[in-house]
N, C-alpha and C positions, 0 to 999 in steps of 0.2 A: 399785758403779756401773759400766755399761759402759762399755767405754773407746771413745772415740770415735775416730774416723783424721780425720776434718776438719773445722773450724769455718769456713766462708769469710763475711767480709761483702763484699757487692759491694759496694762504692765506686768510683765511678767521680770521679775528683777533676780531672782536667780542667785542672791546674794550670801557669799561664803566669808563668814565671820567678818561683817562690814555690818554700815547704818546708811541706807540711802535717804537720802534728804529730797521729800519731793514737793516742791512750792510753786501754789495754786497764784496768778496773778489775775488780780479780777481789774473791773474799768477802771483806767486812770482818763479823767478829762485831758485833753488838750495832746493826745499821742494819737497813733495811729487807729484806725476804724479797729475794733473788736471783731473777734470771731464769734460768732455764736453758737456755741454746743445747742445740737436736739437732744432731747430725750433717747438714751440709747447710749450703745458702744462707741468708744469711740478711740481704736486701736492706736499703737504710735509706730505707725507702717515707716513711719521716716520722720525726718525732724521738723515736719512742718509745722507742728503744736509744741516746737521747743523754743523757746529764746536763747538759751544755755545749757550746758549739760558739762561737767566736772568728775574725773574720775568713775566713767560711766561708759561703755559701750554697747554697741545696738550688736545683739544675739538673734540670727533667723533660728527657731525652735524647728525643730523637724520629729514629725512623726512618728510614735511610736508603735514598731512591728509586735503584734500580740500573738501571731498565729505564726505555725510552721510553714503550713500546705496555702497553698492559691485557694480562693472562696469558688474559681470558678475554671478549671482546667482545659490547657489547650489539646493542641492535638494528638502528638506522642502521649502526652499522661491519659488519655482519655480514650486508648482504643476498647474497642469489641473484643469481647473473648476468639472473634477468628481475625483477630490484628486488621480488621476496616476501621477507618477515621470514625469516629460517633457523630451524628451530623447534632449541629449546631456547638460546637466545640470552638471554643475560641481561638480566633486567625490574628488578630491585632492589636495594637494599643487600647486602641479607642475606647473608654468604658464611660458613660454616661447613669447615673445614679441616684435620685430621688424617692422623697418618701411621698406618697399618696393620701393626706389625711380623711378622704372620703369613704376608704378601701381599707385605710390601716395597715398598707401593706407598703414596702421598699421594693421600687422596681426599678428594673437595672436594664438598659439598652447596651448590646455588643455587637461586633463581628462573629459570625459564626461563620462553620464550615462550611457549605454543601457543595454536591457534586457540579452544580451546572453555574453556580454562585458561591465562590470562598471566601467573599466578602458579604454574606448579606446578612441584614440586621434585625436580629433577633430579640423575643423580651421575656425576663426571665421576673420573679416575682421574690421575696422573704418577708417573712415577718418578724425579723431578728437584726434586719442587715449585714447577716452574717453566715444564715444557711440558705442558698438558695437553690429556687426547682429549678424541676429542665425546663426546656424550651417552653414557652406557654403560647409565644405568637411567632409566625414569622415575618416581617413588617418590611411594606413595600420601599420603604425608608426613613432617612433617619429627622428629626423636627422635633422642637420644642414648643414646649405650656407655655401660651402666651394668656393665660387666661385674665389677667389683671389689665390688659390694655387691649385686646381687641376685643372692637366692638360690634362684630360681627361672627355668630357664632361657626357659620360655615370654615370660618379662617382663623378658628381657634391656636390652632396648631400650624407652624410656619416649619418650613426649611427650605435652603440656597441649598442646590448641591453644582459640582463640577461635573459636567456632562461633555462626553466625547463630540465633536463638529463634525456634524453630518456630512460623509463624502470623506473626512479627514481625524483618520484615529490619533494622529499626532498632535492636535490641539484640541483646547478642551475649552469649554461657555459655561455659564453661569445662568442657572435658572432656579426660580421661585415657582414652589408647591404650597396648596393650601389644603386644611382638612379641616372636620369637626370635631375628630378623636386620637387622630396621630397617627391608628392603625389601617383606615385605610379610606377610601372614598379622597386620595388625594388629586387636584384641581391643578393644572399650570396656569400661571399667571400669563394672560391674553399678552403682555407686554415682553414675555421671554423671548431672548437673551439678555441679563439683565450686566453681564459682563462678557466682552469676546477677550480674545485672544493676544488683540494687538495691544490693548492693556498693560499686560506685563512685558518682563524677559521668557525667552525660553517659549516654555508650549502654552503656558495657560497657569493655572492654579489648580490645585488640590485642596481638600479634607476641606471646605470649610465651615467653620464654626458660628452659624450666626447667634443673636443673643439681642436683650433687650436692656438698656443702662438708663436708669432709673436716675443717675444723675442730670445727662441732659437730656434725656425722654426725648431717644434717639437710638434706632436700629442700628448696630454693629454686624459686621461680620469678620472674623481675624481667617487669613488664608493662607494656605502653605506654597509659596512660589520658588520655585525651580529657577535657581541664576546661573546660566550655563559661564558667565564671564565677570568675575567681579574683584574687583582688585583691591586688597586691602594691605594695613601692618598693624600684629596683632601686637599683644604685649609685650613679647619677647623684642621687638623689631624686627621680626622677619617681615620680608614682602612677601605676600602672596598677592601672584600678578595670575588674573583671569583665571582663577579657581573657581572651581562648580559648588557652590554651596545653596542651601536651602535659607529663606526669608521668611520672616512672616509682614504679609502686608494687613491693611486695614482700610474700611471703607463703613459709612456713615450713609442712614436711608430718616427719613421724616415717617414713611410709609410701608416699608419695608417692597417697596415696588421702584419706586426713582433711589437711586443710589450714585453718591458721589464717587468721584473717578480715586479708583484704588492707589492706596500709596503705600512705601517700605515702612514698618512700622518697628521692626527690629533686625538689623544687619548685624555684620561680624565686624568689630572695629579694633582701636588701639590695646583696649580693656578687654580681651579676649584672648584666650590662651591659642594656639596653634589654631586650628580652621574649624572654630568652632562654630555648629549651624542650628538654626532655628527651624523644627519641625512642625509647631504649631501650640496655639494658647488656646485656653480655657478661660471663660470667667467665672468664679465659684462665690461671688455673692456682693453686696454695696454690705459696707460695716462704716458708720459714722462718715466721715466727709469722704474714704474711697470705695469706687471698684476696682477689688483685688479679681488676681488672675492668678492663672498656672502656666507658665512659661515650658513646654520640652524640649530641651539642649539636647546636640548631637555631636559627638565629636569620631566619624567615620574613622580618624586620621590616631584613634590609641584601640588599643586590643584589653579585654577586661581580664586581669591576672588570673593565672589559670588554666584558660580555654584553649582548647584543642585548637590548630590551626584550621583543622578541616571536620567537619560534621555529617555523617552519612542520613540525610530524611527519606519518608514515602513522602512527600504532601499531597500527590493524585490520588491516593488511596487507591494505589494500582498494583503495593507488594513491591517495588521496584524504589530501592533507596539510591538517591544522587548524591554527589559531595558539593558541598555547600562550604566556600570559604569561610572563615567564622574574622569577623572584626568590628567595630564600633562599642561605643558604650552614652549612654542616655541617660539623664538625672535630671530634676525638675527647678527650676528656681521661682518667687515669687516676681509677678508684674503687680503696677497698681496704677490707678489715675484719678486724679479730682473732677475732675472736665469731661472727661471722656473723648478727649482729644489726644491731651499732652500725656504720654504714659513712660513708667518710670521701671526699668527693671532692678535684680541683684546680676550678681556676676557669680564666676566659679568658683569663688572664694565663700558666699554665701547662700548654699545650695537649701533649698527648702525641702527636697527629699534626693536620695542617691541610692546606685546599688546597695546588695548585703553582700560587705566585702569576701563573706566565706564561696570560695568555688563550688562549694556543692549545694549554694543556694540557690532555689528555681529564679532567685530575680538576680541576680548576680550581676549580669551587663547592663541591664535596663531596669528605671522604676521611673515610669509616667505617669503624673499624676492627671485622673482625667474627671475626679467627683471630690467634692465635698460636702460631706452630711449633717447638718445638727444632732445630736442626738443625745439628751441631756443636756449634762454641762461638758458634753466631748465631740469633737465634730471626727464622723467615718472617714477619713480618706480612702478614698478605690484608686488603686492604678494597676496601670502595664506592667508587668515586667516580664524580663525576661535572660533566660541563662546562660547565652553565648553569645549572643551578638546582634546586630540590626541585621542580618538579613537570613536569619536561618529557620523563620517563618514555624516550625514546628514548638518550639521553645514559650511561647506567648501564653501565658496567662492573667489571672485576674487577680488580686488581693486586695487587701485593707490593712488599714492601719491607723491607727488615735492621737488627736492631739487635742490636749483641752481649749475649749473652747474662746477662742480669742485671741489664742495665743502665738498668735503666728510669729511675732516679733518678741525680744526681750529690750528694753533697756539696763545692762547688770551692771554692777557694782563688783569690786575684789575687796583685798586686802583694806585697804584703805576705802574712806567712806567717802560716796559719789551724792552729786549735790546736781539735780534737776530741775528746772523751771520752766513752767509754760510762756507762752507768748502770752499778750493780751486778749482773753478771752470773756463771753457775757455767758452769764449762765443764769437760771434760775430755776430753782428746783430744790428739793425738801432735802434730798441726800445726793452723797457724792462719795462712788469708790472705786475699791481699785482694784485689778483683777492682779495678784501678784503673788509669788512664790515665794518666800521671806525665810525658807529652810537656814538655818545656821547661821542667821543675820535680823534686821530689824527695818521697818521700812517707815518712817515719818512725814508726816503734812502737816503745811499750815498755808492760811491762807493770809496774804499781805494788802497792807492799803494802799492807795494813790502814792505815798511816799518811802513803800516798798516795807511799811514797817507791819508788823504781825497785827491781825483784826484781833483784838479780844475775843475770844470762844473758840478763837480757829487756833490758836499754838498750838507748834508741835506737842505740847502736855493734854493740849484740849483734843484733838482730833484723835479718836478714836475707831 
C-alpha cells in the first residue's frame, strides 16, 4: 500500500469551556469492510465518518463578511456622471470566480449591462481577489476549464446553455458549445438539441450549470426548472395545492454530448418552511469522499425587514424610472454527494450564508453564493446579493467573503464534554490531524484497537 504523509479531518469543534473526545477506530478483523482515507482532507460534511457522537452537535460555519462595499457594483451604484447605466455593470446573481495559476491573476465571470444584451457575460481580472478591473472581455458565453479531462484541445472549454425554440419564444432546448479558450471561436455540437422541452414541466429550463464530478468521472449539469403545478405540505402542514415554484433538476453525460433524461433533484417538501423554491446550485469543489455544492433558496412568499414596498428603477438606461414591487429574500445552504448521484442538502435551519440583517445593507434581501476560492489557509466566497428584493434587478451586486479553509461544517461541543468516534476506517500514513478551533476548550485523540482499548503511543496523553 502507498504510504501516505497526511490524513487531516477538518473539524472545526468550536468548543466553549468543554474537552472534546475524538477517537480514531482503525481495522477491526471480522466487522464490516473499512473505509479507506486518501491522502487529503477529509471534511465531516455529515455523519458518514461517524459511528457515534455524544454531547456534540454539527455547526454549518458560515462566512465571514470582511468588506463594507460590493467588489463589483451594480447598476444604480454604478452610473456615469450624466446618470447613464456604466456598461458592463453587474445585472445578476450569477458570479463565477477562479484563480489562473499560469497568469497569476483571479478572474471573475458575470452578467453585465449592455444596451442590446443586459444579460451578457463579461470577464473581469485581480490579483488580490479583491480589487478588480473593468471590463476586460466581453464573451460570447458562459463555459468552464475542462482542462484536466478533455482530450481534445479544440473542446477545452464546455458549456450547455438554455436557448429559446426556434419559431417558439415560450420554450427553451438545450445545446452544447465547444472552444479552445472560453473567450471565443465557440463550435455547436453537430448533435444539438441535447435537451427539448417536453422534458420538463412548464417551458423548458434555465441557468444551467454544467460541471465535471471527479467522483464518478461523469458530466453533470444542475438546471433551474419552472413548475407551473406542484403540490406539496411544507413544515408547517400547510398544503400547497399547484403552486408555481422553481426546482432544481439534474442530468449525467459519459461525454458531455449523450446525456441522460433529466430528473428533480431538489423540490420543496415536508422540511421546508412556507413555499420555499430552488433557484439553482453550484458545485464548488470534491474535498475527501464528497462533492459539495452551493444550493440558492428562494422564498418569493417573505419580504426582507425593512424594504420599501415599492422601488422606483431606470434599468433601460432611458432616464425614466418604473415602480418595481419589492418582495423575496434569498440565502445559500450547503449540498453534497458521494456518488454523484444520490445528493444530500441542509435546510433553513442550517443556512451556509444568508442576508446582512441591517436594512441599509447592499446585500440585505439576497446573498448567493456563486464561487469558492482557495486562498491560503481561507477559501474567498463571491456571491450575489442584493438590497430589496428578487426582482428589482437595479439592486445586484458582487461581494466576498472568508471562511477558513475546510471549515464548512463544525462538530461542537458545549458545556459539557462531547465524545466522537469514527466508524471503521483504514488509513496509512506518517501523520494525522485536525483542522479545529479548541478557543476556550481542549480537543483530544486517541486511537483504539480491535477490542476498542487505547494502542499504546496513541492515548489521549500521547497524541499531540
Amino acid at each position: 500500500m502507498k504510504k501516505l504523509r497526511e490524513i487531516s479531518y477538518p473539524l472545526l469543534s468550536g468548543i466553549c469551556m468543554a474537552i472534546a473526545l475524538f477517537i480514531i477506530t482503525p481495522i477491526v478483523r471480522g466487522q464490516d469492510e473499512p473505509i479507506f482515507l486518501e491522502q487529503g482532507p477529509h471534511p465531516l460534511i455529515d455523519d458518514y465518518l461517524i459511528e457515534s457522537a455524544r454531547n456534540v452537535k454539527r455547526r454549518v460555519n458560515q462566512p465571514r463578511r470582511f468588506l463594507k462595499e460590493p467588489v463589483v457594483k451594480g447598476i444604480e451604484a454604478s452610473r456615469n456622471p450624466d446618470g447613464s447605466i456604466k456598461l458592463g455593470s453587474n445585472l445578476n446573481f450569477d458570479v463565477t470566480v477562479w484563480y489562473d495559476p499560469e497568469e497569476g491573476l483571479f478572474k471573475m465571470v458575470h452578467s453585465g449591462w449592455y444596451p442590446d444584451n443586459p444579460y451578457t457575460p463579461v470577464l473581469r481580472e485581480s490579483r488580490d481577489g479583491i480589487h478588480w478591473s473593468e471590463v476586460r472581455a466581453v464573451l460570447e458565453r458562459i463555459g468552464f476549464d475542462d482542462r484536466e479531462n478533455s482530450r481534445y484541445p479544440d473542446r477545452r472549454f464546455k458549456s450547455l446553455t438554455s436557448t429559446f425554440k426556434e419559431g417558439d419564444m415560450s420554450l427553451r432546448i438545450g445545446e452544447v458549445w465547444f472552444s479552445p479558450d472560453g473567450e471565443r471561436d465557440w463550435k455547436p455540437y453537430t448533435g444539438n438539441p441535447v435537451f427539448t422541452p417536453e422534458e420538463f414541466p412548464g417551458r423548458g429550463f434555465e441557468g444551467p450549470v454544467p460541471y465535471f464530478n471527479p467522483i464518478s468521472a461523469l458530466y453533470g449539469v444542475f438546471m433551474h426548472v419552472h413548475n407551473p403545478s406542484y403540490t406539496f405540505r411544507d413544515a408547517d402542514g400547510v398544503l400547497h395545492r399547484n403552486a408555481y415554484v422553481r426546482q432544481v433538476w439534474h442530468a449525467t453525460s459519459p461525454d458531455f454530448k449523450r446525456w441522460s433524461r433529466p430528473k428533480p433533484l431538489f423540490t420543496p417538501d415536508s422540511g421546508d418552511k412556507g413555499i420555499t423554491q430552488f433557484y439553482c446550485m453550484t458545485p464548488i469543489g470534491r474535498r475527501g469522499e464528497y462533492l459539495i455544492a452551493v444550493l440558492r433558496m428562494l422564498r418569493d412568499d417573505l419580504k426582507a425587514k425593512g424594504t420599501p414596498d415599492v422601488v422606483y428603477t431606470d434599468l433601460n438606461g432611458n432616464g425614466l424610472k418604473e415602480p418595481l414591487r419589492v418582495y423575496g429574500i434569498g440565502y445559500t445552504v450547503l449540498a453534497w454527494t458521494r456518488d454523484g448521484v444520490n445528493w444530500h442538502r441542509d435546510r433553513y435551519t442550517d443556512k451556509f450564508f444568508e442576508p446582512d440583517p441591517d436594512p441599509r445593507a447592499w446585500d440585505h434581501a439576497h446573498a448567493w453564493v456563486g464561487s469558492c476560492v482557495p486562498v491560503g489557509d481561507e477559501i474567498y466566497v463571491y456571491y450575489g446579493g442584493y438590497k430589496y428584493g428578487h426582482k428589482v434587478y437595479t439592486d445586484r451586486q458582487i461581494g466576498v467573503a472568508k471562511l477558513k479553509r475546510d471549515r464548512f461544517v463544525a462538530w461542537e461541543a458545549g458545556e459539557v464534554p462531547g465524545v466522537l468516534r469514527t466508524r471503521l476506517v483504514r488509513v496509512d500514513c506518517e501523520r494525522l490531524t485536525l483542522n479545529v478551533d479548541a478557543d476556550g476548550g481542549e480537543v483530544r485523540v486517541r486511537v483504539l484497537d480491535e477490542r476498542g482499548k487505547p494502542i499504546k503511543g496513541f492515548t489521549f496523553e500521547e497524541c499531540v
